[in-house]
Every structure is written in C-alpha cells, then in structure tokens.
N, C-alpha and C positions, 0 to 999 in steps of 0.2 A: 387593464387590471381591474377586476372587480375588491371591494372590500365587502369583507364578510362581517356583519353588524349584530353583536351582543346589545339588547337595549334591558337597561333595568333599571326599573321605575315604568308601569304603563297606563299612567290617568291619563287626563283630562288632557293636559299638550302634547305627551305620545300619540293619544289617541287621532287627535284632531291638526296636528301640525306632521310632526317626524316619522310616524308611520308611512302616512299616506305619499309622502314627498319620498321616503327612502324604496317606496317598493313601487313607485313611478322611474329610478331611477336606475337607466341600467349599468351604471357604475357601481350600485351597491345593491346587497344580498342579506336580509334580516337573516341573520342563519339562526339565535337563539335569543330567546326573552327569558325574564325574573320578575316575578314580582311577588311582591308579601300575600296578596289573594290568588289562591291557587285557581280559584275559578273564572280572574282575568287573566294570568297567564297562559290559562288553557283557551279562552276565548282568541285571542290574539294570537296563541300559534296556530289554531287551527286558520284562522283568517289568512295569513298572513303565509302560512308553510315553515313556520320555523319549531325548533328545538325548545322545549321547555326546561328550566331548571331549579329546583328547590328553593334554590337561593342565590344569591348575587356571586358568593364566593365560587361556587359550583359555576357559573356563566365564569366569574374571571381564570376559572382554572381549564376552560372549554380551549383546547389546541385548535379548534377551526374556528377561533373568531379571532378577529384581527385589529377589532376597533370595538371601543364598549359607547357606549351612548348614556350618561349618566345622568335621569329626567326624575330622580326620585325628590319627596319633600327635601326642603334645604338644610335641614340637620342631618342628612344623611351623607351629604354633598364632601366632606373633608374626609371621613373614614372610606369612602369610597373611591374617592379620587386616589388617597394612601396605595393604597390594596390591586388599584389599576395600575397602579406605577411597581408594586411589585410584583403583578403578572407581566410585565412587558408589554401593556397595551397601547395604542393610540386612545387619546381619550378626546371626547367631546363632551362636554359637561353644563348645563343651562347654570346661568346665572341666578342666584348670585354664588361664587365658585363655597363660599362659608359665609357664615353670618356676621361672624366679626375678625378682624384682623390678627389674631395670635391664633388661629386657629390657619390661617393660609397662614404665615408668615416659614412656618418649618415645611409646608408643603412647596413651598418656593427654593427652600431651600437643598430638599429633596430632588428638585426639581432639576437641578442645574445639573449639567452634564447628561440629561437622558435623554436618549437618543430617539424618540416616541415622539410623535405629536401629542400636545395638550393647547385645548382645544377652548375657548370659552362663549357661551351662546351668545353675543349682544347682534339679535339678529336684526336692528333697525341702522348698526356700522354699517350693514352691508347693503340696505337698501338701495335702491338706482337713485329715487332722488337725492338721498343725504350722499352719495357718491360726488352728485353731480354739482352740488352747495360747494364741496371740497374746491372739487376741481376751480369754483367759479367762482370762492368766494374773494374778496380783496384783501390786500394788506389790514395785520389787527390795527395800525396805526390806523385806518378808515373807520373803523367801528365806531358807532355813536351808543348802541345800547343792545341788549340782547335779551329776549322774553323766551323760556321756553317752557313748555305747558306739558299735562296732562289730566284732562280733565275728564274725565270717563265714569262708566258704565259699566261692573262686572260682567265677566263673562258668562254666568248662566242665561243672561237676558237673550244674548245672540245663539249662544249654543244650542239653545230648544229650541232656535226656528230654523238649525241649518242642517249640522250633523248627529247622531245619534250618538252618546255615547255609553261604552261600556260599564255600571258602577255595581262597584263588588257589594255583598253584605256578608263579604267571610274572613273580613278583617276583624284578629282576635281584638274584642277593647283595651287588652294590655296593652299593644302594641301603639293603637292610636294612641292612649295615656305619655306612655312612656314618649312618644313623640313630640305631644303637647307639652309634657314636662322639659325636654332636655332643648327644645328651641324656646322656650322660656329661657330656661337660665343663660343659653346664648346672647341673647338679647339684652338678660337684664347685666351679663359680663362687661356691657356696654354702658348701659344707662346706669347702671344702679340696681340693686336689689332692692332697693327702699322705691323705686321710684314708680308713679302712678301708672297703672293699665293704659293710659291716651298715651303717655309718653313711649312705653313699651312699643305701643301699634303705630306710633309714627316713625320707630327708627326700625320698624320693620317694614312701614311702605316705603322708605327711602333702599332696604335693601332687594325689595320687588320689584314692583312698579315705577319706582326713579331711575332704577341703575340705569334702564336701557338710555334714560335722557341725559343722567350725568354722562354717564361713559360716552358721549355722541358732542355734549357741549365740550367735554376735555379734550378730545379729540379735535375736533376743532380751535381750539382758542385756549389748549393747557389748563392749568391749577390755578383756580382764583386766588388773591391774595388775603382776603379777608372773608369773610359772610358774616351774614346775621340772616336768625330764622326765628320762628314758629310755628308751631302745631295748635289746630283746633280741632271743635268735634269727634274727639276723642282717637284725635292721629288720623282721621280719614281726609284730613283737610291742612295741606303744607305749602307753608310760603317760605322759599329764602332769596336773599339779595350777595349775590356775588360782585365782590367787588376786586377788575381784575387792573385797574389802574383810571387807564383815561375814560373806560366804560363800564357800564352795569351790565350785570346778566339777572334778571328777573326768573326765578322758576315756580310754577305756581304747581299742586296737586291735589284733584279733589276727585274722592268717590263716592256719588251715592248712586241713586234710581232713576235719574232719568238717561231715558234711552238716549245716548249720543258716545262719541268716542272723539273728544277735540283734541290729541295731541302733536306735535310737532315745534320746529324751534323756528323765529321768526331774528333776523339780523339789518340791520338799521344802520346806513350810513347815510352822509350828507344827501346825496341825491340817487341814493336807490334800498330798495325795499327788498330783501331776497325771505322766501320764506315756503317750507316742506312743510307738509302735512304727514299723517300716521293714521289710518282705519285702524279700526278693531283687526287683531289679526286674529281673531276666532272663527271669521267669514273668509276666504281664502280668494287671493285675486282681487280683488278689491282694486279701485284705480287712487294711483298716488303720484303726488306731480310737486314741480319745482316751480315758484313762479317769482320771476323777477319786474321788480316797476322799475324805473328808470325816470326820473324828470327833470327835464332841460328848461330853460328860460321860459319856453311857449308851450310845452309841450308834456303829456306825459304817455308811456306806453309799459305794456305790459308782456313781458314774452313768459310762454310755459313751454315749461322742458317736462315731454309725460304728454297723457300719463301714462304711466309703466303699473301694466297687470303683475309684472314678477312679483311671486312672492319671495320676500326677503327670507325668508326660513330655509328656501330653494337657494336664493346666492351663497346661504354660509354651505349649505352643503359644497357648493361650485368650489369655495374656500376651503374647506376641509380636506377634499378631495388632490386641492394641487399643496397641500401641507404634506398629505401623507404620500403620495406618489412623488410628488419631483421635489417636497424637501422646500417650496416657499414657502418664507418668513409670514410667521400668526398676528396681527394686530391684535386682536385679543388675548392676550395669554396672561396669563395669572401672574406675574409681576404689573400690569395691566388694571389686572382688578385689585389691586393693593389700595392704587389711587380710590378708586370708589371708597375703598371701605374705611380708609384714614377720613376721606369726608364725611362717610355716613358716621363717623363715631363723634366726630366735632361738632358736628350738627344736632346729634341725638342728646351729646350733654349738655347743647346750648337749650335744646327742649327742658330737659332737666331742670338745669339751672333756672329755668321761668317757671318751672311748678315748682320748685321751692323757696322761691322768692319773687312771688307772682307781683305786677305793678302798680 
C-alpha cells in the first residue's frame, strides 16, 4: 500500500527532516502541499511532484490524500488537527499537539471513537537507542537518580552548514502578527496574563524543546510525584527536580550560542551506569549510541549498543506506516500528550509563582 501524503505547513522541519524522509520512502507519496507563502508551496511542489493548494482546508478536502502531515507553527496545531478529523484523515501531527491543555482536552474527546490514525511527532520515542534503554533498563525499584539534559545550540547554526533551505518573503505581516498574537495569549492562558515575558518563554521551551525529553523520561519511569523548578535568562535556561519517590530525576535546559547539541537522558543505579545520547537532528544520520558501565568488586567495563545512523524521524515514519496499514496501537497519541502538557502548566506557574514572589 502506498499513502498518499497532504503536508501543510512547509518550513524549516518539512524542509529538512519529512520531506526528504517521505519522498525516499516507497511506502509514501507527497501527493499535495499548503502553505500560507504561495511561493514556498510552489517551490516544494515543483521539487517534490506534488499538488499545490490555496489553503490547508482545500488540502483536507483533496479526495487523493489519505494522510495529512501537520508541521505548521503550534497555534495552528488544535484548529487543524479539528478540521483533519472532520475530513476523515489519518493524521500525523509534530509536537507539541496545542499549547496548553483546554485546547487538546475536547480534541481527545473528539477523538474517541475515530477510526483514523492520530499520529503524534516525539521522534526521539522512537529512536534505536531510547528503544534499546527500554528494553534494557532495570526494575524503577533499582533506580538511584536520573539526569536528563538538553543543552543546545539553535538550529540555524547547523542548518547553514548542511542543507539549504527554502525562506518565503510573501508571508503577509498580518498574518505573522496575528500568529504572534494568538500563541501569546496561549501561553499566557497558562501563566498569567500579567505574567513576565522570561516566564512566558520558559513555559514555551518546556512546550518545544522539553516535550521530546519529558515524553521519553515518562515513558520510561511514569508521572513524577512532586517537582520543583526554575527558569532563568529570560526562560532560555530551565532547571526542574522530579521527585518520583525513592529517586530524583534531574532535567536541566539551556539555549544559547555555543556550537554543541548535549542532550539525552543518563540513569544511575547501584553498580551500573546506562546512558543515550541525542545529536542535533538538523544534521541527518548522525551516530547515536547506548552505553552501559557495569562495576563489579575489581572491575569496571563498558558496553555500546550503536551506534545506530537511523534517523529517528525515519523510525516514526516505520510507526506511522504499520498505524495506518495494519491498525497497531500509537504510543504517542494525544491522550499521551495530555501528560506533558498538565506538567508543562504546573511547572510554568511554579515559574510564575517565583516572579511574583521572587526569594
């Protein structure tokens, strides 16, 4: 069976991640793009051989697409997912599925009963090493402590030394406006309307750049029972302490300039060390590996599992594919990302709560 692929939304991650992965893939067929700049839509169907359309609605009313691809900024992300579900599509959708929790909570509930895959991006679930931690990790009653990081480098730094990308200039400024405005007041439906610009921008990297780590630590080791957090450097720098009983889970996140990409989740028991790594995934293939210590009385050793070139981006497609052909069960699905986003909002008013009652 081939899937016939509506993508709408075509920056920066269409460009450089789900394009190039879906039109290497002879299970799937770009049959039609959308985007807000006519003159990236027309770039990309020409590239690519596919249908252009006006608009997103125009793609979900397209009878030869079978599955939509929903990569647009993430205030578009809830009206869109809606609108896919009443075209009857298969949906694949990047994280994060909405910005804040009341905004999925009726799309969940829409949700039930529909006979369509719904689809959600956390493409480092699927990675070979985080697979391979699953498979290999110990009983939680083993656990002594848990760190996990992302401490990075935006992606323009890597993008201008690898692939080229397409950037419109015929995006009306209404349009950007109105964008800027309405994931503002998402945000601040969260925090606070009152609440400071840092606080806004850390409970928006918690719904970026953290989800892929929360969603990976929950998955592994459930819903902590407590945290405590803070935001610095005006939310580009985030510490919280998960406390899930007998152990810590430490998550640390900072963005600025220097060229590196350190994230992944490192787990700690009595006499072994298990710990994944995570490249930049703006560079494709990149090696990623599992490595476990081990030490005995006299001894200590080290094994790697990896490393695995796969791109993780490629394994969710492997997952999407046996979703929508033979009907297995989604670990990511939007009752899924509930979880995330009840933590991102307890966390973001614990930010809060320290910018208005700083110590």
């Amino acid at each position: 069976m081939t899937i016939r692929v509506g993508m709408i939304g075509l920056g920066e991650v269409a460009q450089l991640m789900h394009l190039p992965l879906l039109a290497d893939d002879a299970r799937y067929k770009i049959a039609a793009v959308s985007d807000v700049s006519p003159s990236l839509s027309a770039h990309v169907a020409r590239r690519y051989g596919a249908r252009t359309h006006a608009d997103a609605n125009a793609l979900l009313d397209d009878k030869d697409v079978d599955a939509v691809f929903i990569l647009t900024p993430d205030h578009l992300h809830a009206d869109l997912l809606a609108r896919a579900m009443d075209a009857d599509k298969h949906v694949f959708i990047e994280k994060p599925v909405c910005l804040n929790a009341e905004q999925l909570l009726p799309l969940i509930e829409r949700a039930r009963g529909y006979a369509k895959t719904i689809f959600v991006g956390y493409m480092r679930r699927y990675a070979r090493p985080f697979l391979e931690l699953k498979k290999r990790l110990p009983a939680l009653t083993e656990v002594q402590h848990v760190r996990v990081r992302d401490l990075i480098c935006e992606a323009p730094f890597f993008v201008a030394q690898t692939r080229p990308v397409f950037k419109p200039g015929d995006v009306p400024q209404a349009v950007i406006d109105e964008g800027r405005a309405r994931t503002q007041a998402m945000l601040r439906a969260v925090v606070g309307a009152d609440a400071p610009a840092a606080v806004v921008r850390g409970y928006q990297v918690l719904t970026g750049l953290s989800s892929h780590s929360f969603s990976a630590m929950r998955e592994l080791f459930g819903m902590p029972k407590t945290f405590a957090a803070r935001q610095r450097n005006g939310g580009e720098a985030i510490a919280v302490l998960f406390d899930y009983g007998h152990f810590t889970a430490v998550y640390e996140a900072v963005t600025n300039h220097i060229a590196r990409f350190d994230s992944g989740i490192e787990v700690l028991c009595d006499r072994a060390l298990f710990r994944i790594n995570y490249d930049t995934p703006y560079i494709r293939h990149l090696p990623t590996r599992l490595e476990i210590t081990r030490s005995g009385d006299r001894e200590t050793t080290t094994e790697i599992i990896g490393p695995f070139h796969e791109d993780p981006f490629r394994a969710e497609l492997d997952a999407f594919f046996d979703a929508v052909v033979d009907g297995t069960p989604v670990k990511t699905t939007l009752e899924d990302s509930l979880d995330d986003l009840e933590l991102f909002a307890q966390i973001g008013r614990l930010f809060a709560a320290e910018a208005r009652n700083p110590a």
